[in-house]
C-alpha positions in Angstrom: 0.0 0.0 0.0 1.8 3.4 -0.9 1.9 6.0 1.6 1.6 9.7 1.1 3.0 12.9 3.1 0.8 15.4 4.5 1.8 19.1 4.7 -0.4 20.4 7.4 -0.2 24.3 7.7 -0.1 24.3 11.2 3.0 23.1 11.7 4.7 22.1 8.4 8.2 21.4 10.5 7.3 18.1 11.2 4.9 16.5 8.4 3.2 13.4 8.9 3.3 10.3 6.7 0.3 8.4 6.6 -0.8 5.0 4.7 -3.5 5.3 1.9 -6.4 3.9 3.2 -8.1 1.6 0.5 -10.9 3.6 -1.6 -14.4 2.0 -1.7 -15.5 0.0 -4.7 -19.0 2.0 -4.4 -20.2 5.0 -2.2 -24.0 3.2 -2.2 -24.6 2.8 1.5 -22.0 4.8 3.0 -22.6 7.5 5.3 -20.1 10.6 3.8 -19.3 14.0 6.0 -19.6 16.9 3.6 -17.2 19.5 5.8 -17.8 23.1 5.2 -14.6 24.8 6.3 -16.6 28.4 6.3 -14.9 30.3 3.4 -17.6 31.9 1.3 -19.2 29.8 -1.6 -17.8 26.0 0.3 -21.1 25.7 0.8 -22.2 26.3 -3.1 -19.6 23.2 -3.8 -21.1 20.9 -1.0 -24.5 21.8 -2.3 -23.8 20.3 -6.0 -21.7 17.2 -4.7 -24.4 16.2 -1.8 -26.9 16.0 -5.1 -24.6 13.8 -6.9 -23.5 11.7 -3.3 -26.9 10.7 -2.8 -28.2 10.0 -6.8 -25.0 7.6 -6.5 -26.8 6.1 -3.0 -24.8 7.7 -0.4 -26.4 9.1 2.5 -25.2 12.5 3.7 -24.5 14.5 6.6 -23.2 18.0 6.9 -21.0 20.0 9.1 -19.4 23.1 9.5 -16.2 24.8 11.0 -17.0 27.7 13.3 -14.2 29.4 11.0 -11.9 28.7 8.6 -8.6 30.2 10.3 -8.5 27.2 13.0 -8.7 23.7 13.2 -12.3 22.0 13.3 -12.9 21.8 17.2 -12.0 18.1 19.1 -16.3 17.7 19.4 -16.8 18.4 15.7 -14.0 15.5 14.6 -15.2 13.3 16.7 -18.5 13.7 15.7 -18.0 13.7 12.4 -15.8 10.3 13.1 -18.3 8.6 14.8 -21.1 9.0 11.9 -19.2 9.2 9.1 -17.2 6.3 7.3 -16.4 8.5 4.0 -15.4 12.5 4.4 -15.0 15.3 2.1 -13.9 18.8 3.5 -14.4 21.9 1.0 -12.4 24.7 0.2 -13.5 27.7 -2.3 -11.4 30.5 -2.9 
């Protein structure tokens, strides 16, 4: 399985390598976080891909960062960890 480094903008001395996680065959049945990140029009994305998500038979639930210029808070992660087992986070600038 190949592995892949993350730069994470919070602290880009140290970057993490994690494993790829194997991709699903098919999205039907899966439960997939849509994360806004709060920068304006994220939510315009997440609109159009939650249509296409659930015509492909995925069901959907959304969240949202208090703001964009921290890290989504510990309850929010967890949350989002706990009902999700796909998770797309949007960014539109």
């Amino acid at each position: 399985m190949a592995s892949i480094t993350i730069l994470d903008p919070t602290n880009e001395s140290k970057p993490a390598t994690r494993e790829l996680l194997q991709r699903p065959g098919s999205i039907s049945g899966h439960t997939i976080g849509l994360l806004d990140i709060s920068k304006p029009r994220g939510n315009v994305f997440l609109d159009r891909l939650e249509e296409r998500l659930t015509e492909r038979g995925a069901k959907v639930l959304r969240f949202a960062k208090p703001t964009f210029t921290k890290p989504a808070p510990v309850d929010l992660r967890h949350e989002i960890s706990t009902q999700c087992t796909l998770v797309i986070e949007a960014l539109a600038d």
